[in-house]
MIKOLKOL-558219 format. One line per 8 residues: number of its first residue (from 1); for each residue x, y, z of C-alpha. Coordinates in nm, 3 decimals, decimal comma, padded with zeros to 5 digits. Example, Ala and Ser with C-alpha at 12.3 -4.5 7.8 and 13.67 -1.06 7.14 Angstrom:
# residues 2
1> 01,230/-00,450/00,780; 01,367/-00,106/00,714
***
This chain:
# residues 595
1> 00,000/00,000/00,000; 00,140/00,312/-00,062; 00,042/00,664/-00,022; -00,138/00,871/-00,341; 00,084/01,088/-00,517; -00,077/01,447/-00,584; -00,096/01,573/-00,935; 00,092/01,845/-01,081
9> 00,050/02,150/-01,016; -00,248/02,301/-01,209; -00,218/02,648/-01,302; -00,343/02,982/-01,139; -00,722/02,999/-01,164; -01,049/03,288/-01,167; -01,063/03,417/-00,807; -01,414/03,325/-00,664
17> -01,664/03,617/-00,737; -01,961/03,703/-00,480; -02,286/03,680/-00,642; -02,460/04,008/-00,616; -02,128/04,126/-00,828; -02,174/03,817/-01,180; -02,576/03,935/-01,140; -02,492/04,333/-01,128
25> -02,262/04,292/-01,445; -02,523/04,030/-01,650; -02,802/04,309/-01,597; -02,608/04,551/-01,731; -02,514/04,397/-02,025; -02,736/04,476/-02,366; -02,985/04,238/-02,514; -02,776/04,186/-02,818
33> -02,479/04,086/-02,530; -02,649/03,847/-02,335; -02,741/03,638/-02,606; -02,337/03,608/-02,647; -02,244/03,573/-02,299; -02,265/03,215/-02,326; -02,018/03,205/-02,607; -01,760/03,521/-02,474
41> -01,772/03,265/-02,106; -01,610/02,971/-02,300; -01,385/03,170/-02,498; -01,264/03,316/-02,197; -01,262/03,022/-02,047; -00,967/02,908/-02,349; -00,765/03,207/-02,256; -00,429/03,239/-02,053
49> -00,463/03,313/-01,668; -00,168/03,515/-01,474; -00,125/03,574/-01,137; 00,030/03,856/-00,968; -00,045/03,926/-00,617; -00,413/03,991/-00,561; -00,462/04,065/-00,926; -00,555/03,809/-01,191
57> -00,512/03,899/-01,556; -00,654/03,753/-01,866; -00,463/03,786/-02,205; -00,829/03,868/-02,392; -00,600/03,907/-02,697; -00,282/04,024/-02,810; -00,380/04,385/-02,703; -00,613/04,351/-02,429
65> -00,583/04,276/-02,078; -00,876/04,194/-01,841; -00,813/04,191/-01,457; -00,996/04,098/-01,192; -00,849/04,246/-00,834; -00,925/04,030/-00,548; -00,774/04,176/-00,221; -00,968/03,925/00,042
73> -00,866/03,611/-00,192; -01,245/03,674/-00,345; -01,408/03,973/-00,624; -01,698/04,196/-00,403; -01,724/04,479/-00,620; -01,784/04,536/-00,982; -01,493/04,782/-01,002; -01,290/04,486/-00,905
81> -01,315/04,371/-01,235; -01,159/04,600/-01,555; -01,101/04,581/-01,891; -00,888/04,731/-02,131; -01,145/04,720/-02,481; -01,234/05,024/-02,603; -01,590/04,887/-02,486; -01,550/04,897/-02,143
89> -01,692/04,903/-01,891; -02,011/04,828/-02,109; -01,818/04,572/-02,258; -01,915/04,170/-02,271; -01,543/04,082/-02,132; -01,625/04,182/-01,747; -01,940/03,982/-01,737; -01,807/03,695/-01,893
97> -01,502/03,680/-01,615; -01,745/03,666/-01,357; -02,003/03,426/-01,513; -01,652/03,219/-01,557; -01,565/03,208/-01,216; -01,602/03,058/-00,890; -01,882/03,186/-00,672; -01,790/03,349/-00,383
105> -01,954/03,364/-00,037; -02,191/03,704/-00,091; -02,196/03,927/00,204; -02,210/03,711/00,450; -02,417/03,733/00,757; -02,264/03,780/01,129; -02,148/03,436/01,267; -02,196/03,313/01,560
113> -01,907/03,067/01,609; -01,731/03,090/01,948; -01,460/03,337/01,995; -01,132/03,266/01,827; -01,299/03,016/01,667; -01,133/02,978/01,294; -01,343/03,050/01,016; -01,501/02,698/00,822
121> -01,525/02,620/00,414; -01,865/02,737/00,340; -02,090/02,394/00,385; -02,402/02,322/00,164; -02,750/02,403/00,320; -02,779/02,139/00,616; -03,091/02,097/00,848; -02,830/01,990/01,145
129> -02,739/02,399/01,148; -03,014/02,491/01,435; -03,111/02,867/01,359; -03,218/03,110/01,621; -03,512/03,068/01,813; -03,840/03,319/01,855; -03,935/03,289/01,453; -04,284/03,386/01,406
137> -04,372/03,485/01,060; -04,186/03,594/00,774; -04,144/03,922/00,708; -04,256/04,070/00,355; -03,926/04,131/00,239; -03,849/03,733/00,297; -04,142/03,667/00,141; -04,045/03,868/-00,186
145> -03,652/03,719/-00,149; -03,826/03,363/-00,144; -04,059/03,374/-00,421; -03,712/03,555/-00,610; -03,561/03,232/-00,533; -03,782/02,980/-00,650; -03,916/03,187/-01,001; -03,538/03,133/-01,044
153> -03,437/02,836/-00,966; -03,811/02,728/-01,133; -03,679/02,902/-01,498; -03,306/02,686/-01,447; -03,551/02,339/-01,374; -03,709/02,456/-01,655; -03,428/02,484/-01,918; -03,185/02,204/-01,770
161> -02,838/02,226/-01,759; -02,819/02,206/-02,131; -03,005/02,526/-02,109; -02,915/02,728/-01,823; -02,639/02,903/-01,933; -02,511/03,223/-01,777; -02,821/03,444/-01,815; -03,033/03,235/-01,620
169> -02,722/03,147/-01,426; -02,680/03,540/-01,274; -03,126/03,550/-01,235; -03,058/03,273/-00,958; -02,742/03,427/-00,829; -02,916/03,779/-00,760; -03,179/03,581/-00,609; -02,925/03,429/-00,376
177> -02,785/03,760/-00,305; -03,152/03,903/-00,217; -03,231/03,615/00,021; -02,892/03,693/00,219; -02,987/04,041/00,277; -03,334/03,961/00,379; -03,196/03,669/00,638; -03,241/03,379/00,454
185> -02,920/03,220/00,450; -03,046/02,851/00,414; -03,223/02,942/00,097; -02,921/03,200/-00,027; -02,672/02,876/00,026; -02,914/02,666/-00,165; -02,922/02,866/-00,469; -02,561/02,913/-00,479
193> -02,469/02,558/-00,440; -02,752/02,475/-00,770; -02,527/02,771/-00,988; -02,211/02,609/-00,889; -02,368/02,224/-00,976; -02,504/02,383/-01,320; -02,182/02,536/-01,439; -01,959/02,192/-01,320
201> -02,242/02,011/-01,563; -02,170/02,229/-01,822; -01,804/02,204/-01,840; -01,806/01,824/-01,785; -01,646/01,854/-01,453; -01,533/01,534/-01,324; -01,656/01,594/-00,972; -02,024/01,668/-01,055
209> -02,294/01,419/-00,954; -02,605/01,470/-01,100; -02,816/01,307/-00,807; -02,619/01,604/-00,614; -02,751/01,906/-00,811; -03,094/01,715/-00,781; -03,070/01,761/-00,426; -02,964/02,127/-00,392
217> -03,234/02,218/-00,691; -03,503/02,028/-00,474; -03,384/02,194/-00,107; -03,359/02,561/-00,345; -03,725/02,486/-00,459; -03,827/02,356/-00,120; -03,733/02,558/00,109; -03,858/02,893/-00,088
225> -04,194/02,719/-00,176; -04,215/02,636/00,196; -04,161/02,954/00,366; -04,456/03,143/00,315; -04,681/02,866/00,481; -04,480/02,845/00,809; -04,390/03,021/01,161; -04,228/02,921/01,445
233> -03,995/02,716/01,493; -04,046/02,555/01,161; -03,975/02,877/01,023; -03,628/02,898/01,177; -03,556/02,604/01,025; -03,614/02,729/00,665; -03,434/03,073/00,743; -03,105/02,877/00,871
241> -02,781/02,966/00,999; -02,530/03,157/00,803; -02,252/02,942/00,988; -02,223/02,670/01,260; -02,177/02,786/01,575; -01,945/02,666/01,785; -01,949/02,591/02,194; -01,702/02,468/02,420
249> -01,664/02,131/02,498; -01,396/02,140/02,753; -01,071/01,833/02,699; -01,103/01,577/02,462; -00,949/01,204/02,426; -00,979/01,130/02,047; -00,872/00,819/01,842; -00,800/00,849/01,494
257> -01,086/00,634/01,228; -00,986/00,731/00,862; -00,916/00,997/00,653; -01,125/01,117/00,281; -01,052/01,375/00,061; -01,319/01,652/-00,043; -01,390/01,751/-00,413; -01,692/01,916/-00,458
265> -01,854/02,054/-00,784; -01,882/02,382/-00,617; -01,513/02,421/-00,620; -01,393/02,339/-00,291; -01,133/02,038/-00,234; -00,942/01,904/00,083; -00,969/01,627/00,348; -01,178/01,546/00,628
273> -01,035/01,350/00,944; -01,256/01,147/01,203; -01,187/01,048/01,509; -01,446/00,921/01,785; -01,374/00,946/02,162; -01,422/00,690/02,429; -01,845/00,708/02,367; -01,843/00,653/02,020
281> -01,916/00,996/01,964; -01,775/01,167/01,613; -01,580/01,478/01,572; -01,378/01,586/01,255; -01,117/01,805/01,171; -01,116/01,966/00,833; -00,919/02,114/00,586; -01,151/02,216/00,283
289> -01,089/02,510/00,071; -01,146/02,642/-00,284; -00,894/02,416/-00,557; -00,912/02,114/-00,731; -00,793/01,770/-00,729; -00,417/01,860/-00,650; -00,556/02,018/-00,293; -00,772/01,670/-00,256
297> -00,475/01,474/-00,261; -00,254/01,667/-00,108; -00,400/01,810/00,205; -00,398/01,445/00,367; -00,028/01,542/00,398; -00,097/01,897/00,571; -00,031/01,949/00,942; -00,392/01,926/01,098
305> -00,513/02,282/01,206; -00,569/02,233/01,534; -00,352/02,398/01,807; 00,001/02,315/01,785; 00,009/01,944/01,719; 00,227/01,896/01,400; 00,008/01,592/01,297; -00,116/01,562/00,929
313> -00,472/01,435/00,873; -00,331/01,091/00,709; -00,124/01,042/01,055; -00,436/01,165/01,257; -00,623/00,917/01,107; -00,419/00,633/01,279; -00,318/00,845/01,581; -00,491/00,985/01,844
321> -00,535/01,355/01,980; -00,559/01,522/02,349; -00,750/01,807/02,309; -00,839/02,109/02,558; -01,012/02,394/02,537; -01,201/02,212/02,244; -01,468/02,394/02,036; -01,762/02,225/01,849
329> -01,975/02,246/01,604; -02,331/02,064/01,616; -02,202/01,789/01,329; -01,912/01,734/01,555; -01,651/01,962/01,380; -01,355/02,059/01,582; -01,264/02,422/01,587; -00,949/02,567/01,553
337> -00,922/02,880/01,780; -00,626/03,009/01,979; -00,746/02,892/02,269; -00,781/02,514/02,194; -00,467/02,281/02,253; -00,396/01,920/02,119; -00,104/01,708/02,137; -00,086/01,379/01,998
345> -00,184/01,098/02,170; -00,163/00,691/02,086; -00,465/00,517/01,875; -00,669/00,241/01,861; -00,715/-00,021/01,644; -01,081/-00,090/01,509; -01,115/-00,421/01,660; -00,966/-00,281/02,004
353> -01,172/-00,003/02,280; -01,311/00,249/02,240; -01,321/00,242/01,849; -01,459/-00,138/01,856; -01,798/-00,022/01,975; -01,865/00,145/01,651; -01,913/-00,197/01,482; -02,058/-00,381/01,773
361> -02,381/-00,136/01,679; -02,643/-00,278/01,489; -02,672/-00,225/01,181; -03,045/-00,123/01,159; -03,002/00,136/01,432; -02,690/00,275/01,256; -02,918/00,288/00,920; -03,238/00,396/01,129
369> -03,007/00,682/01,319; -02,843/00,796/00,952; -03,250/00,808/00,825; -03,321/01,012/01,094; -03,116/01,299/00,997; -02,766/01,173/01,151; -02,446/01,055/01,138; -02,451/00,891/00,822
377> -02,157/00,676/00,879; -02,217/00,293/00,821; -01,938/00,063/01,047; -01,970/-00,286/00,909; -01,844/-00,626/00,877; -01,872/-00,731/00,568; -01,733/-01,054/00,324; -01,666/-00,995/00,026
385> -01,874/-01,172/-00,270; -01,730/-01,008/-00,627; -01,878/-00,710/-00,837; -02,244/-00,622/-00,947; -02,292/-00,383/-01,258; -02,478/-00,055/-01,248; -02,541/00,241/-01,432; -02,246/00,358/-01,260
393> -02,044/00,113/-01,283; -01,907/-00,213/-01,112; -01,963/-00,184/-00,754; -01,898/-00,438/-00,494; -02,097/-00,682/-00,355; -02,044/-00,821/00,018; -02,296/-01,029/00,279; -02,301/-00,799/00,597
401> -02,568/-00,977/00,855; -02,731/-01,233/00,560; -02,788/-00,915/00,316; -02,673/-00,874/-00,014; -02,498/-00,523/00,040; -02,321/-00,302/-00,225; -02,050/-00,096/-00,183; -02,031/00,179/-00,434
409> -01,732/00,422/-00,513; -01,736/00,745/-00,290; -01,602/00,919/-00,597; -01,479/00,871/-00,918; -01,291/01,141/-01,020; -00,936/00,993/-01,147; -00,699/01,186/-00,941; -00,843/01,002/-00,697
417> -00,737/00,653/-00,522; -01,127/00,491/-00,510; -01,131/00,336/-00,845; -00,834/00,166/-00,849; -00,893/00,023/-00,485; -01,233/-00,104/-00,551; -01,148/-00,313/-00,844; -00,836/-00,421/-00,629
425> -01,063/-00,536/-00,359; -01,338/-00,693/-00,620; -01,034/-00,979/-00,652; -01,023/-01,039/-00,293; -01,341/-01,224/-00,284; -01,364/-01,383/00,048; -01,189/-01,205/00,231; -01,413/-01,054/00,553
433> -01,352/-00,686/00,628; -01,419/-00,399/00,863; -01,531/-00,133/00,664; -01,687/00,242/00,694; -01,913/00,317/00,425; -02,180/00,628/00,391; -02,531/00,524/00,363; -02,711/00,601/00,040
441> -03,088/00,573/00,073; -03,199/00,341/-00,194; -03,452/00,076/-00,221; -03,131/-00,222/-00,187; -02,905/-00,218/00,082; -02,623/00,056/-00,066; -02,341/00,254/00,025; -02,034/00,442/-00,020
449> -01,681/00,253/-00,007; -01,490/00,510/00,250; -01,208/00,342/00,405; -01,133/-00,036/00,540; -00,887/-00,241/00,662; -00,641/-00,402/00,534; -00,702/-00,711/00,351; -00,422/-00,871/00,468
457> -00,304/-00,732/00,763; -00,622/-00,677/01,010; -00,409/-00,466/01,230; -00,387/-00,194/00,955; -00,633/00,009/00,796; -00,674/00,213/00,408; -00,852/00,567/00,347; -00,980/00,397/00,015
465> -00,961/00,792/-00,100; -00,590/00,850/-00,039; -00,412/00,507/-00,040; -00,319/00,315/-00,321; -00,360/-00,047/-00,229; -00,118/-00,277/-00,462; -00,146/-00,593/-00,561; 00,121/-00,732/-00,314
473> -00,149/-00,616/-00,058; -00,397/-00,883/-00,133; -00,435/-01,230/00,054; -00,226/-01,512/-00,115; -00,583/-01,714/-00,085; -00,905/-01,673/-00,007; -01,212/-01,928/00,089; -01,504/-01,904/-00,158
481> -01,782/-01,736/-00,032; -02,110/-01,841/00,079; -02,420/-01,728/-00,193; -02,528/-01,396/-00,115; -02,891/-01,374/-00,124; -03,000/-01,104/-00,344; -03,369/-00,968/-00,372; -03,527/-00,792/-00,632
489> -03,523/-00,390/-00,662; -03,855/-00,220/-00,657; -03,887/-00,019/-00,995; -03,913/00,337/-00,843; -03,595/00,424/-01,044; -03,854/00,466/-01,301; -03,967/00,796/-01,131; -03,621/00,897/-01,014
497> -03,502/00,851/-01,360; -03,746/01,135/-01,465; -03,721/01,359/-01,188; -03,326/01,339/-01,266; -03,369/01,351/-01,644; -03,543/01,715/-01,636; -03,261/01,877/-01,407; -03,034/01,761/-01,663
505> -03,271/01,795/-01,984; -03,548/02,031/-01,879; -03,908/02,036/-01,896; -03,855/01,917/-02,335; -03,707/01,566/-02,224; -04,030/01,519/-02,019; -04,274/01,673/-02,322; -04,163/01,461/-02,613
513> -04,399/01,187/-02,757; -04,462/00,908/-02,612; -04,163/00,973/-02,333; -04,214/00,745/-02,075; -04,494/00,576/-02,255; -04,582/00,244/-02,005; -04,385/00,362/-01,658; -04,740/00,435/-01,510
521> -04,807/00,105/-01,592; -04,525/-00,092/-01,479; -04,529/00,111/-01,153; -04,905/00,005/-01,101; -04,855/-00,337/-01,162; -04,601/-00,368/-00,876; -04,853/-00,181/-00,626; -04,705/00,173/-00,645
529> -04,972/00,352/-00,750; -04,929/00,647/-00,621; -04,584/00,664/-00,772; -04,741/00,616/-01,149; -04,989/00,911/-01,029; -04,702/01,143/-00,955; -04,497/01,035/-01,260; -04,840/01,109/-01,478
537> -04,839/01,406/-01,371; -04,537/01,544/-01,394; -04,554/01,383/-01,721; -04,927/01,620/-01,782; -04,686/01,939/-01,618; -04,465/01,872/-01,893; -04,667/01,865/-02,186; -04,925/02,131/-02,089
545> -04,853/02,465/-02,334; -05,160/02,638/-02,352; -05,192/02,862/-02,721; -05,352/03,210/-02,814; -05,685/03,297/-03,016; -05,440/03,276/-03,324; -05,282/02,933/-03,260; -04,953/03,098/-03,059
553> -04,770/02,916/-02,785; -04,807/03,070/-02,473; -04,488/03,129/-02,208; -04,495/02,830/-02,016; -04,597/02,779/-01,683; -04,276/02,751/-01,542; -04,482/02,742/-01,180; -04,678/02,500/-01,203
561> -04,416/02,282/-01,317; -04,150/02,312/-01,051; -04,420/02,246/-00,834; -04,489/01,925/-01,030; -04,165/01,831/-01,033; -04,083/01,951/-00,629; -04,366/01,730/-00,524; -04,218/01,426/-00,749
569> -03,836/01,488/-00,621; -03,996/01,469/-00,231; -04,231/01,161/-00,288; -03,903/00,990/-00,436; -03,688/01,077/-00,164; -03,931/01,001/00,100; -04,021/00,604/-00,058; -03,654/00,599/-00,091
577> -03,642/00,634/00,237; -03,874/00,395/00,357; -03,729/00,117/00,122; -03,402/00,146/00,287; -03,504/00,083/00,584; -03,719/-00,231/00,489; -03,371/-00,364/00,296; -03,096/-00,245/00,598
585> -03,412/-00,389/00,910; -03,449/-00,095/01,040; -03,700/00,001/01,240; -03,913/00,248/01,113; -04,060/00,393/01,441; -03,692/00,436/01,490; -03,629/00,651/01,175; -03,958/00,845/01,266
593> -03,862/00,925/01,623; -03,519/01,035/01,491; -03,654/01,267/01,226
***
C-alpha cells in the first residue's frame, strides 16, 4: 500500500466572485450581449490566466488585458473587475469573467461561532445547522426574497443544464444575493450551491454528480416554496444559519478512524479527518478550501489545524489527539481557535476499545439513526462476494448480517485513489472486512466505499480515498464465499429517472412523444400507484402549453411545473427512504422518532 501521489501543479485559476457582483454585471449587459455571454464565457474560459499578487489577468488578446483584483482572496465589487477594450466598462469581457468564475460567499451574515474560533469552508444548506429561536412569521421582504428564489431556480428546472447558461445562471445568483440580505441564509446557500452544480455540468467537470444538483435544486425549490406557509420554529428552520456555531466542549481524548478527501462541484477540495472518543461519539477536523484535485490529494499530507500538534490528517487518522479547550460544532466539527490545545496521543485499532464499539452497533439502528437525519456513517463487517454492474459502474458486492450489500465508489474522479482500490478489492473475494461506508438511501441495501482495513493485515487500515492499495497487498488465498442472497429492486428508479432527467434535460425531455410511454403502468402493476400518479403528472406538467386565439404558444408555466416536479423529487426521496429501511431492518418507528 502506498500513499497517493498528488498531481501536478495546475495552473493559477479565476478568483471566486460574490454573487450580487456576476448578477450586477449580467443586468447591465445589452440584449444583443447576453445572447453572447454564453459564447464570450467559454472563450474566456480558453484564454491564458496570470497571477500577480491579488490581481488576476486575462490575455483577452494580443492587445487587451482583463483583470480581476481580489484583495480578500475573493471579487466583491464590480470595479474589481476592468477591462482594457475600447468597450469597457459596457463591454461583454467583465461579465463573462465573472459568469466564468467561482462563486464566492456574498456578504455574509454575522457568525456566531465561538470566539477565536477559525473560520469553516462554506458547507451546503444542512438541516443539522439549528437557527435562532423566537421565529414567528416571515417578514414581507423574505417573502419577496423567497418567491425571487424559487421563479429562479423554477426558470433553471425549466431549461436544464443544457439550457441554463449564464443568463439564467446570474437570475438565480441575484436571487441568492436578495435572500442573504433579507436573512435567509439557508435558501441563499441553496441557490448558490444549484449555480455552482449547473456550471460543473456544463463544463463536464469530473466531480459533478447529477443526483447532487438534484438535491440542492429540490432543497432551493423547497425551502422557498415552503416559507410562506410556516412560523415558528419551523420557520427557523427554513431561514437557517449563516454558519455553525461553535461551543465549548472542555478536553477531549480522540482516536483516529480514517481519513477522505473533499472535491466538490462547487469548487472546494481538501480532506476530512474522524476520530471518535471513548463514547463513540464523532468529531472531525477539516481542511476544505477552494482548488481542485491537487488540494484533494494533497492536504492528507498537511499538518492538521488544530492547536500546535504537528500531525497531518493521514497520521491523525491512525493516531490519536488530546485536546483542551475544544470547540464544536453541532455535526461534531472541531474548531481551531487560539485557545484550543492538542497534542498527539496513541490510537486504537478498530477491533480494540473504544473504536470497537462502533461496529458492535447494529446495523439497523446505525441505518435507522443515519435516516433520521444523523451521522450517516455505516461501520460494518462485511465478506466480500465479487462485483455487481450498475449504471455507474461495477460496484462491490459483500454479505453484511445475511444481506446482499453493495458498496459503491465514494467518488470517481481519477486523481483520486477509489477506483483503483475497488477493483483491487473486487479480486479479494472472500476475504471478511471492517469497513466504513456512507449510507445512500436506496430501495437495496447501498453505500459508499470510504475506508477499510487491510485485507491482509487486520491490524492496519486504508482511506480507500488516499491510499493506493497494490497488488502485493492482497491475501495469497481466499475461501469461496457463501451465496449472497440477493432480492429484487422495486422499480421506483422509473420515477427517479425522470425527476433526474429534467434537471439535466429540462421540462422538453419530459414533453416529447410518447416519453415514458408504459412507466405508469409498470409502476401500477407492482402496487405503487401512487408513484405512477405522480410520474403522470409530472408527465401532464410537462406537456401542458396552452396557445392564443391565433394558434400561438403561450410562455410556459414555469410554476406550475417546478411544483410538479418539487412534489415528485420529495415523494421519491421520501419512498426511498422507507425502502431502505425495509432492505438495511431498520426500524421504522426508529427513523420516525429520529426525524
Amino acid at each position: 500500500m502506498s500513499p497517493d501521489p498528488s498531481p501536478d501543479h495546475q495552473g493559477p485559476g479565476l478568483p471566486p466572485v460574490a454573487p450580487s457582483v456576476t448578477a450586477e454585471l449580467v443586468e447591465a449587459l445589452s440584449p444583443r450581449l447576453r445572447k453572447r455571454l454564453d459564447a464570450g464565457v467559454a472563450k474566456l474560459a480558453a484564454r491564458p490566466v496570470v497571477r500577480d499578487g491579488d490581481t488576476v489577468r486575462i490575455a483577452v488578446d494580443d492587445d487587451t488585458d482583463l483583470e480581476l483584483h481580489a484583495p480578500g482572496g475573493s471579487v466583491t465589487s464590480a470595479d474589481a473587475i476592468r477591462c482594457g477594450c475600447l468597450l469597457a466598462p459596457d463591454c461583454l469581457h467583465r461579465a463573462a469573467a465573472a459568469s466564468a468564475a467561482p462563486v464566492a460567499e456574498d456578504a455574509p451574515a454575522p457568525a456566531a461561532a465561538a470566539p477565536g474560533t477559525a473560520p469553516e469552508a462554506p458547507e451546503e444548506p444542512n438541516r443539522e445547522q439549528k437557527p435562532e429561536p423566537g421565529a414567528e412569521a416571515p417578514s414581507s421582504g423574505q417573502l419577496d426574497a423567497a418567491r425571487a428564489v424559487f421563479d429562479a431556480a423554477a426558470a433553471v428546472l425549466e431549461a436544464g443544464t443544457d439550457g441554463a447558461g449564464a443568463v439564467l445562471q446570474a437570475e438565480l445568483l441575484r436571487a441568492a444575493h436578495t435572500a442573504r440580505l433579507a436573512a435567509l441564509p439557508r435558501a441563499a446557500a441553496a441557490a448558490v450551491s444549484v449555480v455552482t452544480g449547473v456550471r460543473a455540468a456544463r463544463s463536464a467537470d469530473p466531480a459533478y454528480r447529477l443526483p447532487d444538483l438534484v438535491g440542492t435544486l429540490r432543497t432551493a425549490l423547497g425551502v422557498a416554496h415552503r416559507l410562506p406557509h410556516t412560523t415558528g420554529a419551523e420557520l427557523a428552520d427554513l431561514r437557517g444559519t449563516a454558519r455553525q456555531p461553535y461551543t465549548p466542549d472542555g478536553s477531549l481524548r480522540l482516536y483516529g478512524l480514517f481519513s477522505e478527501p473533499v472535491l466538490t462541484a462547487t469548487g472546494y477540495a481538501g480532506a476530512v479527518t474522524w476520530t471518535a472518543d471513548a463514547e463513540g461519539r464523532l468529531y472531525t477536523v477539516s481542511d476544505v478550501a477552494p482548488g481542485g484535485a491537487g488540494r484533494a490529494t494533497g492536504a492528507a499530507d498537511r499538518a492538521v489545524r488544530i492547536g500546535d500538534t504537528a500531525l497531518t490528517h493521514r497520521e491523525l487518522s491512525r493516531a490519536g489527539l488530546a485536546v483542551s479547550g475544544a470547540t464544536v460544532s453541532p455535526t461534531g466539527r472541531l474548531g481551531a481557535g487560539a485557545g484550543v490545545r492538542a497534542v498527539r496521543a496513541s490510537g486504537a485499532a478498530w477491533s480494540a476499545e473504544p473504536l470497537d464499539r462502533l461496529w458492535a452497533t447494529p446495523v439497523g439502528e446505525q441505518v435507522a439513526r443515519a435516516l433520521g437525519g444523523g451521522q450517516d456513517l455505516l461501520f460494518l463487517d462485511v465478506t466480500l462476494a465479487g462485483t455487481v454492474r450498475e449504471a455507474a459502474g461495477d460496484c462491490l458486492l459483500a454479505d453484511c448480517e445475511g444481506r446482499a450489500v453493495r458498496l459503491a465508489l465514494a467518488h470517481d474522479h481519477p486523481a483520486l485513489a477509489y477506483r483503483d482500490n475497488l477493483r483491487l478489492l473486487a479480486a479479494a473475494r472472500g476475504s471478511r472486512l471492517r469497513v466504513v461506508a456512507r449510507l445512500v438511501p436506496g430501495p437495496l441495501p447501498r453505500a459508499l466505499l470510504l475506508a477499510a482495513e487491510h485485507p491482509s493485515d487486520p491490524t492496519a487500515r486504508v482511506d480507500l480515498g488516499l491510499d493506493r492499495l497494490q497488488h502485493a497487498d492482497l491475501p495469497t488465498a481466499t475461501a469461496a464465499p457463501a451465496a449472497v442472497p440477493t432480492v429484487d429492486e422495486a422499480p421506483l428508479h422509473l420515477l427517479r429517472r425522470r425527476v433526474h432527467q429534467t434537471v439535466s434535460g429540462g421540462r422538453r425531455v419530459l414533453a416529447f412523444p410518447g416519453s415514458g410511454a408504459g412507466d405508469g403502468t409498470r409502476l401500477r402493476r407492482v402496487g405503487l400507484g401512487t408513484a405512477a400518479d405522480v410520474l403522470d403528472g409530472l408527465h401532464a406538467a410537462a406537456a401542458d402549453r396552452s396557445r392564443d386565439a391565433f394558434g400561438r404558444l403561450l410562455p410556459a408555466d414555469t410554476d406550475r411545473f417546478a411544483r410538479t416536479w418539487l412534489a415528485a423529487a420529495v415523494y421519491t426521496d421520501e419512498v426511498e427512504r422507507a425502502l431502505c429501511a425495509a432492505a438495511w431492518g431498520a426500524d421504522r418507528e426508529a427513523v420516525a422518532l429520529n426525524v
